[in-house]
C-alpha positions as CSV (number, residue, x, y, z in Angstrom):
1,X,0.0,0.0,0.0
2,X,3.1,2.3,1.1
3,X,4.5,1.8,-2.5
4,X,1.4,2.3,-4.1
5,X,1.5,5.7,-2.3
6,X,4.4,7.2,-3.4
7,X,3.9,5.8,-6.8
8,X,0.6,7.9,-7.0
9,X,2.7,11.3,-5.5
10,X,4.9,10.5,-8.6
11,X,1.6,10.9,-10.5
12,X,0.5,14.0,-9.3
13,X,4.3,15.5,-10.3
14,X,3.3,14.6,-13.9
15,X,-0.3,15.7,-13.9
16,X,0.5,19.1,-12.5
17,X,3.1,19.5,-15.6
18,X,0.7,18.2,-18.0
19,X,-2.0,21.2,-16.0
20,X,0.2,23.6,-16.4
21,X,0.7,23.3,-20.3
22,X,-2.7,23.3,-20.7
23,X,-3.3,26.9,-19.8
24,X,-4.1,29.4,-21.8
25,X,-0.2,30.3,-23.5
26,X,-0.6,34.4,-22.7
27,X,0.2,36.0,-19.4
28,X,-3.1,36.9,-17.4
29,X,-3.3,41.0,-16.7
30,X,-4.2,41.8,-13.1
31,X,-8.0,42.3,-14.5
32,X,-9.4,40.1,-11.8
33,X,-8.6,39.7,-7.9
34,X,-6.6,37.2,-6.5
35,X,-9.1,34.4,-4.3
36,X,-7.1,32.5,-1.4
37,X,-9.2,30.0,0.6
38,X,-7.0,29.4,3.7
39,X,-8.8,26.3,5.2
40,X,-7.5,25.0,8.7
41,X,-8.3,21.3,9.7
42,X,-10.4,20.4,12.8
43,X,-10.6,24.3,14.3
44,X,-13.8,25.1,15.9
45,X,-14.7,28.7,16.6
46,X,-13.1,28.8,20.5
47,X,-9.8,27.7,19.3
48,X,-8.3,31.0,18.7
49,X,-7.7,34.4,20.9
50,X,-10.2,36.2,18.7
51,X,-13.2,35.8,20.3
52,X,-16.1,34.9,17.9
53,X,-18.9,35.0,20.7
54,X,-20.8,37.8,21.6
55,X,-23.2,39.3,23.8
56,X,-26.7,40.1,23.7
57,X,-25.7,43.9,22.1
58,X,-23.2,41.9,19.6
59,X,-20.0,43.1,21.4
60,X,-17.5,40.3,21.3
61,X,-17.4,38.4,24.3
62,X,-14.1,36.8,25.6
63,X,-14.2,33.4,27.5
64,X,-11.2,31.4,28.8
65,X,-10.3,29.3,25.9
66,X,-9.8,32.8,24.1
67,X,-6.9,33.3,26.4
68,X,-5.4,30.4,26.1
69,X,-5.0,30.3,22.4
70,X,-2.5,32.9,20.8
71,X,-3.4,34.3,17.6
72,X,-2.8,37.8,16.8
73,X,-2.8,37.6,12.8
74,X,-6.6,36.3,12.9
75,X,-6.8,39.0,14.8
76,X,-5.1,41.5,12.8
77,X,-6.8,39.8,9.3
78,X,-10.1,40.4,11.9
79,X,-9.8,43.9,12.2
80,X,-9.5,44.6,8.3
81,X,-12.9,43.1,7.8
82,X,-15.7,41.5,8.7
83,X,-16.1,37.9,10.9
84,X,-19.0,35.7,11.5
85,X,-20.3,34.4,14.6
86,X,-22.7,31.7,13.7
87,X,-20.8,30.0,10.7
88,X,-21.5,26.5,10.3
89,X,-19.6,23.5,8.1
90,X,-20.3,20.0,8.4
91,X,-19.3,17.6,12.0
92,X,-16.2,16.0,9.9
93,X,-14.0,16.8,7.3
94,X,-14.6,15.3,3.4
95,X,-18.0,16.6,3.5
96,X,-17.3,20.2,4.1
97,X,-14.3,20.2,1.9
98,X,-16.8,18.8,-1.1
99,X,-19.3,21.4,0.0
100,X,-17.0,24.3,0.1
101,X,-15.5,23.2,-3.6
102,X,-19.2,22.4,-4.9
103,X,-21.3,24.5,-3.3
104,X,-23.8,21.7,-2.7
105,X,-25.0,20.4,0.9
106,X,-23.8,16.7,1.9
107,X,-26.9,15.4,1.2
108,X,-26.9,16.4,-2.4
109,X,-23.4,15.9,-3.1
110,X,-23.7,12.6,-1.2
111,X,-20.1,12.3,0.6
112,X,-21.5,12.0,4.2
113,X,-18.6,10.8,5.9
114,X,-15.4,11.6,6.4
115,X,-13.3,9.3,3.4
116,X,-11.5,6.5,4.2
117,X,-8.1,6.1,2.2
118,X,-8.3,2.5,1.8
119,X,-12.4,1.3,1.5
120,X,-15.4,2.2,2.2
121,X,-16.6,3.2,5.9
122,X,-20.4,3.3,5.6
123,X,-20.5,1.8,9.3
124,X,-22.5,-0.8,9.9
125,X,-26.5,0.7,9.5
126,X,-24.9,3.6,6.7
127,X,-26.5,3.9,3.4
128,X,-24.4,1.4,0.8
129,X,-25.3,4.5,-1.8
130,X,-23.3,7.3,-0.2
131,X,-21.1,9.1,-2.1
132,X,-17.8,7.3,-0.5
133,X,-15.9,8.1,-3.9
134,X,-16.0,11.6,-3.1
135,X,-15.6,14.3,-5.7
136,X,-15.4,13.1,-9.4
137,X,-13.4,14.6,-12.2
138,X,-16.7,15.4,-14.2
139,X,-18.1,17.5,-11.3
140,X,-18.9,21.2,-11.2
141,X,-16.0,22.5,-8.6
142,X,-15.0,25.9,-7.9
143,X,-11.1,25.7,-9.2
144,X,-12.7,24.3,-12.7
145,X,-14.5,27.1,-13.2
146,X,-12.0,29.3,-12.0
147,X,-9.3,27.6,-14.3
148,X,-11.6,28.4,-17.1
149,X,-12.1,31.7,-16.3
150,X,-8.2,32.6,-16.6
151,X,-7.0,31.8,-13.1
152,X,-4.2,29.6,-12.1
153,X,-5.1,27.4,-9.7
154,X,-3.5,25.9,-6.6
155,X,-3.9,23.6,-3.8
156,X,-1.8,23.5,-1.0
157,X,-2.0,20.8,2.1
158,X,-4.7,18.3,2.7
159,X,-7.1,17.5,0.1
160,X,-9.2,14.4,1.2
161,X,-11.9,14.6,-1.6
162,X,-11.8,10.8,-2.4
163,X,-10.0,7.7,-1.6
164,X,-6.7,6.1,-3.1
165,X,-7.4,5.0,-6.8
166,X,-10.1,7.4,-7.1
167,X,-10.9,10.3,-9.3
168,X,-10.8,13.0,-6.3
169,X,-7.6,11.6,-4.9
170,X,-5.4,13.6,-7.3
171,X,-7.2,17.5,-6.8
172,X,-5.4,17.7,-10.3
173,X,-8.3,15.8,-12.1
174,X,-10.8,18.2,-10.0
175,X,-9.4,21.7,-12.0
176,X,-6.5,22.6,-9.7
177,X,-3.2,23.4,-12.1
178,X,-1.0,22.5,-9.0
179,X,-1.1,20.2,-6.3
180,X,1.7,20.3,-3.4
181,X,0.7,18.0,-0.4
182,X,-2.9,16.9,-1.0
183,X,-3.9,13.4,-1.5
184,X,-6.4,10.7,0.2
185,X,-5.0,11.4,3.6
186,X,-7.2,12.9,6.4
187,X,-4.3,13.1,8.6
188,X,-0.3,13.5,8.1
189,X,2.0,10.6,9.2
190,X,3.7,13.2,11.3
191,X,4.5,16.6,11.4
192,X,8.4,16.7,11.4
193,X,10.5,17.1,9.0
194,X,13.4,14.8,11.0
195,X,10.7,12.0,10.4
196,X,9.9,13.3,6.5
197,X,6.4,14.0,7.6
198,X,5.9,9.9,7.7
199,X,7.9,9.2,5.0
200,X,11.2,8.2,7.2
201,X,9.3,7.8,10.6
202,X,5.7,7.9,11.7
203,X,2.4,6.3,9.7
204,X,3.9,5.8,6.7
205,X,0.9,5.1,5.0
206,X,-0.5,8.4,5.9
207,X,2.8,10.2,4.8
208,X,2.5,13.6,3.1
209,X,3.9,14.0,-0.1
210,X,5.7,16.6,-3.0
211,X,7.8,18.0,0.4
212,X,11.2,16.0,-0.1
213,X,13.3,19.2,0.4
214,X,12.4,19.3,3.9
215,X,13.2,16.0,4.8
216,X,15.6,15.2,7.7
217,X,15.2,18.8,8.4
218,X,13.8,21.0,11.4
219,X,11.1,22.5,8.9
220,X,7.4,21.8,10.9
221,X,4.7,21.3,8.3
222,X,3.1,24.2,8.6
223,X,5.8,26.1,7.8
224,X,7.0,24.0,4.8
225,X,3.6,24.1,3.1
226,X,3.6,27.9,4.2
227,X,7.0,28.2,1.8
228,X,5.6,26.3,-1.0
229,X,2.2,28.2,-0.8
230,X,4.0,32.1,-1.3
231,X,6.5,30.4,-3.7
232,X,3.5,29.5,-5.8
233,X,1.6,32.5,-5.1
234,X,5.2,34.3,-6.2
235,X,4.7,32.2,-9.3
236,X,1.9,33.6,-10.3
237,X,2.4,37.2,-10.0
238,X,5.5,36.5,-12.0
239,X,3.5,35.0,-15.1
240,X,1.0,38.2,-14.7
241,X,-1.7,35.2,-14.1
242,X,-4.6,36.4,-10.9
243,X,-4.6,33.0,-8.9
244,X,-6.7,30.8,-6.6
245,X,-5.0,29.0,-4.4
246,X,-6.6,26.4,-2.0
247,X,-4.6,26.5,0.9
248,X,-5.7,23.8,3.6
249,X,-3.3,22.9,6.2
250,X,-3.2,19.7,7.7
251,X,-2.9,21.4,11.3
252,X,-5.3,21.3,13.7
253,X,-5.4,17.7,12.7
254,X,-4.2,14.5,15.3
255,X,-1.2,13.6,16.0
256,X,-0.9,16.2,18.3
257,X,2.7,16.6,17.6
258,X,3.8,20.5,19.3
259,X,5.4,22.6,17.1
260,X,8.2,23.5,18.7
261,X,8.6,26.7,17.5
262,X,5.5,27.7,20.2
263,X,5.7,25.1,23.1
264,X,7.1,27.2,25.8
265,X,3.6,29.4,25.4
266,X,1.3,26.9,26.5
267,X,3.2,25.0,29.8
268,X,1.2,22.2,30.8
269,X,-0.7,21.9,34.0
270,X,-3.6,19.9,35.3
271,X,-6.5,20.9,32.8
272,X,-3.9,21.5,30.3
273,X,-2.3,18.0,29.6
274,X,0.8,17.9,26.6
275,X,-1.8,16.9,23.9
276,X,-3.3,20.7,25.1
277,X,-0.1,22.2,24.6
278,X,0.4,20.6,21.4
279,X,-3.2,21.4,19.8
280,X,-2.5,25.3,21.1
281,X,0.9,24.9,19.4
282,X,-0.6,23.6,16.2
283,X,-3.0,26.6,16.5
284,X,-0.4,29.9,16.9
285,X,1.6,27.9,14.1
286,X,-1.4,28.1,11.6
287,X,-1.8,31.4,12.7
288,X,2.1,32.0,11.9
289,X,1.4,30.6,8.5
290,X,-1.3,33.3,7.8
291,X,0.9,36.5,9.0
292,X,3.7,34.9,6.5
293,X,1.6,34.5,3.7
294,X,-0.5,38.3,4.3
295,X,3.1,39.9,4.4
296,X,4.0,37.9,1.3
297,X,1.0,39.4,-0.7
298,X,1.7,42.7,0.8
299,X,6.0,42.7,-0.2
300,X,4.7,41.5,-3.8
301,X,2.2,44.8,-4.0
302,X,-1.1,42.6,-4.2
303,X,-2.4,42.3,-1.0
304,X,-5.3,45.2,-1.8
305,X,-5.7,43.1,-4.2
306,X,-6.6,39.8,-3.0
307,X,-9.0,37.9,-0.7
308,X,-9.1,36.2,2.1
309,X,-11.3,33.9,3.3
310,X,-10.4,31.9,6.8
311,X,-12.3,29.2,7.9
312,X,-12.3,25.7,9.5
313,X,-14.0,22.4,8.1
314,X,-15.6,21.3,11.8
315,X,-16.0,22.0,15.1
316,X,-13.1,21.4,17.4
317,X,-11.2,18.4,17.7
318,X,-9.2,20.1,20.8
319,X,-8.3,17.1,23.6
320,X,-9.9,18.6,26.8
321,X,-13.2,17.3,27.8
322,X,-15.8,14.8,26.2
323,X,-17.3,14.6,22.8
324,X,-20.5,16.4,24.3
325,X,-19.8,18.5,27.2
326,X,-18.7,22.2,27.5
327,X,-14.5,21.3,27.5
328,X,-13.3,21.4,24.2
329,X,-15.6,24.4,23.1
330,X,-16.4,26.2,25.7
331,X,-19.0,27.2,26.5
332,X,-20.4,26.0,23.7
333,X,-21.2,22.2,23.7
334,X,-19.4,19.2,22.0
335,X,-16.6,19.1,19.9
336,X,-15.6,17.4,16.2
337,X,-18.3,14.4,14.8
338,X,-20.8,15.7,17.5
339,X,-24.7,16.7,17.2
340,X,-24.1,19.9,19.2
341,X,-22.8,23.6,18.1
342,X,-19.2,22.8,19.5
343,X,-18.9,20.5,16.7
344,X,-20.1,22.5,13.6
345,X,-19.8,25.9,14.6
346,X,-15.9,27.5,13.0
347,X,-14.6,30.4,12.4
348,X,-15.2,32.3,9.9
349,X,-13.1,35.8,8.8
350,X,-13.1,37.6,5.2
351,X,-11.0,40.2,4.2
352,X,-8.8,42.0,1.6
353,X,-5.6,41.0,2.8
354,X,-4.7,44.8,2.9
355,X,-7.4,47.6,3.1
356,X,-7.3,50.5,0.6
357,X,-10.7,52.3,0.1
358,X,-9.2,53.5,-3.6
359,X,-8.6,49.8,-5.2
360,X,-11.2,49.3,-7.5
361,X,-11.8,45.6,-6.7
362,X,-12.5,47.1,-3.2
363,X,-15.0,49.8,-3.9
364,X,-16.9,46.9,-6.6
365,X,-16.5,44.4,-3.7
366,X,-16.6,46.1,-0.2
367,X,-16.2,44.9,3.0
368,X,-16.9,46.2,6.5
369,X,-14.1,46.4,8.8
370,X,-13.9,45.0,12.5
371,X,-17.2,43.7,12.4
372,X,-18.8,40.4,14.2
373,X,-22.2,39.3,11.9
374,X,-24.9,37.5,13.2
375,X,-25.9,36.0,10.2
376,X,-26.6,32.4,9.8
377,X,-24.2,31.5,7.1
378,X,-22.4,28.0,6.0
379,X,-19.3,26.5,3.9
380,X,-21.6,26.1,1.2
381,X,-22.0,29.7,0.9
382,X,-18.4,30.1,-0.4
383,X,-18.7,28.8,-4.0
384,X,-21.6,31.3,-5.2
385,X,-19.3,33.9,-3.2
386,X,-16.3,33.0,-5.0
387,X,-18.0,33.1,-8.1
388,X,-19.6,36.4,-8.0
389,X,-15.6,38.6,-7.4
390,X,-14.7,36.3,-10.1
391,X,-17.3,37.4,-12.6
392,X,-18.1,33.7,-13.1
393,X,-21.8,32.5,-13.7
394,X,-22.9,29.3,-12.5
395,X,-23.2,26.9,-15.0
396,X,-26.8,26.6,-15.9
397,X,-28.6,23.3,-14.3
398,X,-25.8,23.5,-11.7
399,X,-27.8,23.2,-8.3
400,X,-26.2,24.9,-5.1
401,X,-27.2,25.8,-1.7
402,X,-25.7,28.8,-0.9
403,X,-26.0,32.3,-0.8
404,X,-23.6,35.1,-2.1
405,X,-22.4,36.7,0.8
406,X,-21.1,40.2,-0.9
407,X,-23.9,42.3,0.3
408,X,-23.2,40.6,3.8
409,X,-19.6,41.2,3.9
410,X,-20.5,45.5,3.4
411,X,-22.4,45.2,6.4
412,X,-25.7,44.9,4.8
413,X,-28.7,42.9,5.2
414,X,-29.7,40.2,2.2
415,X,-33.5,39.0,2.2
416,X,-32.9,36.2,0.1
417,X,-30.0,35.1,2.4
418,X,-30.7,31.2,3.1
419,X,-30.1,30.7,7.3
420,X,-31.7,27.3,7.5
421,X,-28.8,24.6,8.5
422,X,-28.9,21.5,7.3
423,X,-26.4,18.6,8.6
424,X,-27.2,15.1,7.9
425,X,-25.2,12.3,9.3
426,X,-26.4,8.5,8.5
427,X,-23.3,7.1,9.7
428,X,-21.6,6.0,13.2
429,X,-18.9,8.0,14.5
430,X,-18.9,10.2,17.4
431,X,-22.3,10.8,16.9
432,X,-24.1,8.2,15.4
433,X,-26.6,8.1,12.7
434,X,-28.1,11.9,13.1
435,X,-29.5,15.1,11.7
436,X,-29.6,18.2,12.8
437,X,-31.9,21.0,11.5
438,X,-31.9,25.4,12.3
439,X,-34.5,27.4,11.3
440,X,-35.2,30.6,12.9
441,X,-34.8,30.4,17.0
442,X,-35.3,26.3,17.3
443,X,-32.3,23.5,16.5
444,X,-33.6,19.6,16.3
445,X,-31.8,16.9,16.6
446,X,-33.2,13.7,15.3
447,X,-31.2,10.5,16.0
448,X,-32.5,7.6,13.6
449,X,-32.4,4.0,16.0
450,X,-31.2,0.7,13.4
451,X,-31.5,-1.1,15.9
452,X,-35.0,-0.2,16.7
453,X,-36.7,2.0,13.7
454,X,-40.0,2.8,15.4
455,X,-38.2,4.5,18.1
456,X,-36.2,7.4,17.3
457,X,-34.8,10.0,19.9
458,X,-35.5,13.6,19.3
459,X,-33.8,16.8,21.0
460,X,-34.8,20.2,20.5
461,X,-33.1,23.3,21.9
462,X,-34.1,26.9,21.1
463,X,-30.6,28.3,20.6
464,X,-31.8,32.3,21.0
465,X,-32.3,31.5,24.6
466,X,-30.3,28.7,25.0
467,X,-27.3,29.0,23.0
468,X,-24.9,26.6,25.0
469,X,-27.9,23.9,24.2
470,X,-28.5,23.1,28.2
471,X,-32.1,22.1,28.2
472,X,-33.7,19.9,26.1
473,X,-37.6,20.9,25.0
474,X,-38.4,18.1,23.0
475,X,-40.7,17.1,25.7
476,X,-42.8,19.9,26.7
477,X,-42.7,21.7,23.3
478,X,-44.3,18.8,21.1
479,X,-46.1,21.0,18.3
480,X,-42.5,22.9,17.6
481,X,-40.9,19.5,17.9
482,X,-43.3,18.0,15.0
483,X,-43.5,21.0,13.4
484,X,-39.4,21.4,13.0
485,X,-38.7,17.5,12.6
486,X,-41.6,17.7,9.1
487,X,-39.2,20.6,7.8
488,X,-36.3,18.8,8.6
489,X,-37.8,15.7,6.5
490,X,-38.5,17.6,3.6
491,X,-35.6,19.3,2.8
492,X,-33.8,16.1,3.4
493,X,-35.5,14.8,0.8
494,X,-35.7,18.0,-1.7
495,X,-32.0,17.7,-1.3
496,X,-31.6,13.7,-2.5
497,X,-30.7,12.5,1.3
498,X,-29.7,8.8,1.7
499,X,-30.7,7.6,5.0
500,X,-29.1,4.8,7.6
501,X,-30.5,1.5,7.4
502,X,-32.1,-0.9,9.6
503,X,-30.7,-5.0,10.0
504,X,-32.9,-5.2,6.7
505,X,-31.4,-2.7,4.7
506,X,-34.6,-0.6,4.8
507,X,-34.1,3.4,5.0
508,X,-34.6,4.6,8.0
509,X,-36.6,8.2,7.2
510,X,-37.4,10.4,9.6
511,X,-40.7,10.1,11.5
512,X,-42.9,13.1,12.5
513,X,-43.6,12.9,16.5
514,X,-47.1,13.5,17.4
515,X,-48.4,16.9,18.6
């Protein structure tokens, strides 16, 4: 398997050459703005010093995790523009990494689980029809189009679209002229460079390749996909081309391996054990990475030129507390694969990567500075975003589920703004076989029962007044609980769900409580 590994990072050499040719053979003039996704695995929206909370006036509230973590250039991209308090993504990683490059919700894009490398984990009652494949090369994505439309286009870091010998493994085949790092690996064998990132020590089958400079050096991850990243955006601006670039580190992902470079800022105590110190270590180098790549845009002269979007693909995966208690993401509840906020709730920043109120992408595309929104917003909401600086139309029959956020990001209001969250889950993992539906105040939770069909448990929390999701009202509020749980059903199917199974194979579908 090891072999057939690096035979496929051999592959991706070749396939980014062959990319590359295929371009358009005329430099690109700087006619459009540079897009840079900078995606950060497993970071839920209390893992950071910028507080994303906020009280009842929408002043940002700090709470103690925010003092723990050490990230001043979140804070400094923060304060240039606008950051969103209620962002959502999906429990686990391959299905908010095909939402944010398709636009389409999980249940219509069908990759419900986080992908397996090496076969397919449906879990024992999953549907056998999920999309366990992941993205295919024919699909709609958001670096085809942007390939199309003139961009060079890179990925950086962990891909995780499909497993190995599939389609999405290479994010080459998916419209992405460069690939550095990205593969069927959720995780990397290791994090050193001394160790070759897993290729000399560590899970070797979980190795990270196209980084053999580094090996048998002190170079951390982070920081060598942080090199390769503003070499390629260097790259670009040399060829006169605007870029994308799809830069999604591996960090905040397990091991928890410290980064040296930052250990002596979190010393380890009680309620602070060494995996703590090396998850906050993880997190101030990740927020290294993005002060090193903002002052490369700026020392190239496009930085008012380029956007940022920052986000994370779950909730927090942080090692302090239980899967559904008020630890890891404090105080909201739950953490990474959970049914509660703590485990789909992320941060969320966007900003021109340097403010200047004269650029003429800026005054086309504002955005406010230092503000928190309230909206309701999810991952899926990138791709029509995206799309829209681009000047890119969505191919016609091309279904999505989100909303342009542009009008948001200047501080206004957007009436046909979609805030209802879906999140469907038909598999076992932390949380097992589950949806989860918002609209307006209320939040459901339906858990589908294999084992018994007849019997599902419900869970309803009212998240104006409760946001920390204390107290249950499925019980005394019955006519909200139907009421919510027969939306919930239909969008699930509007949006082509597939559903867990009982010991028959039958699809479990979500049943409406009484009144």
């Amino acid at each position: 398997m090891i072999k057939q590994h690096l035979k496929r990072a051999a592959k991706y050499t070749l396939c980014s050459t062959l990319a590359t040719m295929a371009m358009p053979l005329f430099a690109q003039s700087q006619d459009k703005p540079n897009v840079i996704i900078f995606l950060i695995d497993d970071m839920g929206l209390m893992d950071t010093s910028l507080p994303f909370l906020t009280d009842a006036t929408g002043k940002a509230e700090r709470h103690p995790l925010n003092d723990w973590y050490r990230t001043p250039n979140m804070e400094r991209l923060a304060a240039q523009g606008v950051q969103f308090s209620k962002f959502y993504a999906q429990s686990v990683s391959s299905p908010s990494r095909t939402s944010i490059q398709t636009g389409k919700n999980a249940t219509r894009h069908g990759t419900t689980n986080w992908i397996n490398s090496e076969s397919n984990n449906r879990t024992p009652f999953g549907p056998s029809t999920w999309n366990w494949e992941g993205i295919k090369k024919d699909d709609i994505t958001l670096p085809k189009l942007m390939q199309q439309a003139g961009y060079k286009t890179i990925h950086v870091g962990k891909a995780h679209f499909g497993p190995m010998g599939s389609e999405g493994e290479n994010p080459c085949n998916l419209g992405f002229d460069t690939n550095i790092g990205g593969s069927s690996i959720g995780q990397p064998g290791s994090y050193y460079g001394e160790e070759g990132y897993g290729h000399i020590k560590g899970n070797k089958s979980r190795a990270v390749n196209d980084l053999e400079k580094y090996h048998g050096t002190s170079t951390h991850l982070t920081e060598a996909l942080t090199i390769e990243a503003n070499n390629e955006i260097t790259k670009a601006v040399a060829a006169k081309e605007p870029f994308f670039l799809n830069f999604a580190h591996y960090a905040l992902h397990a091991p928890f391996q410290v980064d040296k470079r930052f250990a002596d800022n979190y010393p380890i105590s009680a309620d602070k054990p060494k995996a703590a110190q090396a998850f906050a270590s993880l997190v101030e180098g990740m927020d290294q990475s993005l002060g090193e790549v903002m002052d490369h845009l700026e020392k190239l002269g496009i930085a008012e030129n380029t956007l940022i979007i920052f986000l994370g693909d779950n909730g927090s995966d942080a090692p302090l507390g239980s899967i559904d208690g008020h630890f890891s993401s404090a105080p909201l509840r739950g953490k990474k694969g959970g049914i509660y906020e703590g485990g789909v709730r992320i941060p969320f920043i966007a900003s021109w990567a340097k403010n200047n109120p004269e650029s003429s992408f800026q005054k086309k595309y504002p955005i406010a500075k230092g503000e928190i929104l309230q909206e309701r917003s999810t991952i899926m909401d990138i791709f029509p975003t995206v799309l829209d600086i681009a000047a890119i139309k969505n191919p016609k029959g091309n279904t999505i589920d989100g909303s342009d956020l542009w009008k948001i990001f200047a501080g206004k209001k957007d009436a046909k703004h979609k805030t209802d969250i879906l999140m469907h889950f038909p598999h076992a993992h932390r949380g097992n076989y589950f949806t989860t539906y918002i609209a307006g105040d209320w939040k459901v939770i339906y858990h589908y029962n294999p084992k018994n069909p007849t019997q599902p448990k419900y869970e309803l929390y009212n998240l104006t007044n409760d946001p920390y999701e204390n107290k249950d009202l499925a019980q005394e509020n019955s006519k909200v609980l139907a009421k919510m749980v027969k939306k919930m059903a239909s969008q699930l199917e509007k949006e082509g769900a597939v559903y867990p199974v009982d010991a028959n194979s039958k699809s479990l579908k979500p049943i409406i409580p009484a009144k």
